[in-house]
Structures are given as structure tokens and as C-alpha cells.
C-alpha positions as CSV (number, residue, x, y, z in Angstrom):
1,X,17.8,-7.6,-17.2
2,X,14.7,-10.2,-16.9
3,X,17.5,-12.8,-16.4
4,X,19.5,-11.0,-13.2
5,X,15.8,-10.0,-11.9
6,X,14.3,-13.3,-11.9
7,X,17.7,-15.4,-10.6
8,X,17.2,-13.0,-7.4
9,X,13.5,-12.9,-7.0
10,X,14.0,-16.4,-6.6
11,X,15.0,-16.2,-3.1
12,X,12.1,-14.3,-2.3
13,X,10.0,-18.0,-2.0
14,X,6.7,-18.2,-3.9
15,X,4.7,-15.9,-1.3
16,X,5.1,-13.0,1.1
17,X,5.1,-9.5,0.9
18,X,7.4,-7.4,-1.3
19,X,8.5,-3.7,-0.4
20,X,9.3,-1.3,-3.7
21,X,11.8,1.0,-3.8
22,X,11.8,3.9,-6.1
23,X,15.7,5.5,-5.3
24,X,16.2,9.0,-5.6
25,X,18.7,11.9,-5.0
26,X,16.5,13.7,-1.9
27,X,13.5,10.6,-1.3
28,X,13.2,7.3,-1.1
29,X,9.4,6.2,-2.2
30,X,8.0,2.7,-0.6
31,X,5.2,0.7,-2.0
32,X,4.6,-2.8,-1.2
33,X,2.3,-5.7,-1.8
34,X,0.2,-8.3,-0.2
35,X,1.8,-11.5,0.4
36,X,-0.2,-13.4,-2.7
37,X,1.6,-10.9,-4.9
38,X,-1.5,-9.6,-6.5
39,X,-1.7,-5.8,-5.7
40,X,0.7,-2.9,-4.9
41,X,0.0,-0.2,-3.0
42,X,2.2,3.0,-2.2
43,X,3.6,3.2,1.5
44,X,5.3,6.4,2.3
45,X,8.0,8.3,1.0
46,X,11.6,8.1,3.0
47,X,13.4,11.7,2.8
48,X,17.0,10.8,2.2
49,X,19.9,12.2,4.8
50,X,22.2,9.0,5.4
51,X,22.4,5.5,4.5
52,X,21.9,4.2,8.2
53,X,18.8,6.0,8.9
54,X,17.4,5.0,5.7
55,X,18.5,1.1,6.1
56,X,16.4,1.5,9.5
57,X,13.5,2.8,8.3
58,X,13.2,0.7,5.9
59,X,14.2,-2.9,8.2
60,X,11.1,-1.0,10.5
61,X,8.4,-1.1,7.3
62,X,10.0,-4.6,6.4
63,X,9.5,-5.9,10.0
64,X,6.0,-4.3,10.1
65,X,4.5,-5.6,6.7
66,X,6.6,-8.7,7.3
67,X,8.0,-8.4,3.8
68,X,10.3,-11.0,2.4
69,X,12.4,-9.1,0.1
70,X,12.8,-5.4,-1.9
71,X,12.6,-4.4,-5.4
72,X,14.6,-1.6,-6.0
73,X,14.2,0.3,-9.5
74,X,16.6,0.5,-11.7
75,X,17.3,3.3,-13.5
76,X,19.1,2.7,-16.7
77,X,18.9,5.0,-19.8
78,X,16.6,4.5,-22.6
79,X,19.4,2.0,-24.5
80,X,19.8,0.1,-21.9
81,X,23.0,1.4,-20.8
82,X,23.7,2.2,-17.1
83,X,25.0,5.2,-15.5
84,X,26.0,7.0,-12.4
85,X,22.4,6.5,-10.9
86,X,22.4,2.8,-11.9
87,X,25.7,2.4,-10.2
88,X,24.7,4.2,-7.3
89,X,21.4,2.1,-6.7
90,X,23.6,-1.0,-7.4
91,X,25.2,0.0,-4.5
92,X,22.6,1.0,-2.2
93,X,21.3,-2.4,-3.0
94,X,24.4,-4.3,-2.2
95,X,24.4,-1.9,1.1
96,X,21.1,-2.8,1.8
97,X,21.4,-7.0,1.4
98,X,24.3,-6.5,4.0
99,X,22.4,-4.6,6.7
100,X,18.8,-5.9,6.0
101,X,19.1,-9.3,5.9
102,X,16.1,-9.6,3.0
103,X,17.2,-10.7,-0.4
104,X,16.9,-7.3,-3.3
105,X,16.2,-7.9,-6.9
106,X,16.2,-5.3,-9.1
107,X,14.1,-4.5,-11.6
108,X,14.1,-2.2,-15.2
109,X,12.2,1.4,-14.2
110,X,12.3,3.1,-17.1
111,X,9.9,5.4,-17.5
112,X,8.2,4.8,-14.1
113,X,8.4,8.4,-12.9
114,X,7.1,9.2,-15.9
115,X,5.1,7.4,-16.7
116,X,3.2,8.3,-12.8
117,X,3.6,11.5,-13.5
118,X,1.1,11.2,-16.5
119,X,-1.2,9.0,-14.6
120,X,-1.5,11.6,-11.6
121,X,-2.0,14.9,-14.0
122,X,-4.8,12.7,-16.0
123,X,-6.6,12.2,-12.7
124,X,-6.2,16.2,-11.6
125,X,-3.8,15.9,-9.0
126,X,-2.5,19.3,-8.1
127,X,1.0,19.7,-8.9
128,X,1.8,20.0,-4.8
129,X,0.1,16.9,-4.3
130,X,1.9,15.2,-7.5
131,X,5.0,16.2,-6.2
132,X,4.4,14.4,-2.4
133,X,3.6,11.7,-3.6
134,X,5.6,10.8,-7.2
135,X,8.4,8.7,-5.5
136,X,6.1,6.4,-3.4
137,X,3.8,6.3,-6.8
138,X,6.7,5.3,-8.9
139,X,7.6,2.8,-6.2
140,X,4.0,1.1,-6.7
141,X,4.5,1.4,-10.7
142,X,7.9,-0.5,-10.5
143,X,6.8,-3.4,-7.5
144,X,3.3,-3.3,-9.6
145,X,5.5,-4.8,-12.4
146,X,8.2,-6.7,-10.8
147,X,5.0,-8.8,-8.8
148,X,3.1,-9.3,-12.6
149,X,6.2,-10.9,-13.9
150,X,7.0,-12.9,-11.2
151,X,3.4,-14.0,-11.4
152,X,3.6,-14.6,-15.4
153,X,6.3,-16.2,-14.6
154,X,5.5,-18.9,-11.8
155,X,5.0,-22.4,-13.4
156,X,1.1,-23.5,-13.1
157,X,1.4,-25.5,-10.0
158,X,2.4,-23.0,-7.8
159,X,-0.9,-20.5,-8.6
């Protein structure tokens, strides 16, 4: 995976903001990150109903944050493997390169609803406010960890 990730981050340039994209059935949660790289933050969360008003919404927050690419989570099973979901967020990602002309890498998110989940109930979040705001959270979790590997990653020059 850290092969196929980093071969497309590569076209995101060494700076400029980064949207995250945490896929689900019903939402679509949004984070994004400064253009150094240093920080995500969670955005919004998209409710799902077709692929064109999602594709819009998203080119809008793009446009807006001037964002030079997406990371879209990847959900594969625990041994590696990839399912239905995986296929169907490869293909919303293809879909996505075609409309929005941004390049999409995406990254390994095991665990990052989760693992969110955890972090909201340890700081007391009602389960109502947990549940508005999981997908945009996982969203930050997964672009939080795509933007420290491309960072660990970047030869010394470039910091």
C-alpha cells in the first residue's frame, strides 16, 4: 500500500493543501490541511445521494481551500485484503480523478473510525454529537496520517 500511496501523492507537488476523504454508505466526511502539510483539521460532512452532487461539492471545498489533491481512505480488512467497500472507493476515486481534475491517492484507514470513535468517548462527547461528527473526524485521522508520511517521507532538502 505505502508503495501505490506515495507513487500518487507524488503528483500532489511538495506543498498545497490536501482534502481527506473518509467514504461511507450514507456520508462523506472532509478534513483538510494547511498547505505546509503540518496539521489536519475536520471540514464538514457531505450526506451522500448521487455521485454528481457529491463530485460538486467537493470540486466547491477544493476550489475554496485551494487544495491540490484528495486522500481518500481505504478501507481494507484487517489482513490486508480488500472487499466490496475497497472496490467501491476505488471507484469513486477513479470517478473523482475524471471529474475533478485534482490528482487522489489513497491511503490504508484501518481502524480510523475506530479508532475516532475512542478518542471522542475519552473526551465525553455525547453519543449525538459523536455520531455528527465521526465521518469528518475519521477524515482528519486518515489525512492526519497520509500528511505525516508524506512528511517522513520528503528527502531533507525539501523541509
Amino acid at each position: 500500500m505505502a508503495d501505490e500511496f506515495e507513487q500518487a501523492a507524488a503528483a500532489f507537488g511538495a506543498r498545497g493543501a490536501l482534502l481527506g476523504l473518509d467514504l461511507g454508505e450514507k456520508t462523506i466526511g472532509v478534513a483538510s490541511c494547511d498547505a505546509d502539510r503540518r496539521v489536519a483539521t475536520p471540514v464538514l460532512t457531505i450526506r451522500r445521494t448521487r455521485f454528481t452532487a457529491e463530485a460538486e461539492e467537493l470540486a466547491k471545498l477544493a476550489a475554496d481551500r485551494k487544495a491540490v489533491g484528495f486522500v481518500l481512505g481505504l478501507p481494507r480488512n484487517m489482513d490486508g485484503t480488500e472487499g466490496p467497500r475497497a472496490q467501491s472507493t476505488r471507484a469513486f476515486a477513479r470517478n473523482l480523478a475524471r471529474t475533478i481534475t485534482l490528482p487522489v491517492a489513497l491511503w490504508d484507514e484501518r481502524l480510523s473510525t475506530a479508532a475516532m470513535e475512542r478518542s471522542l468517548i475519552a473526551i465525553d462527547t455525547s453519543r449525538a454529537k459523536r455520531a455528527s461528527k465521526i465521518d469528518e473526524s475519521a477524515a482528519t485521522f486518515i489525512l492526519q496520517g497520509a500528511i505525516d508520511r508524506l512528511t517522513r517521507s520528503k528527502p531533507p532538502e525539501q523541509e
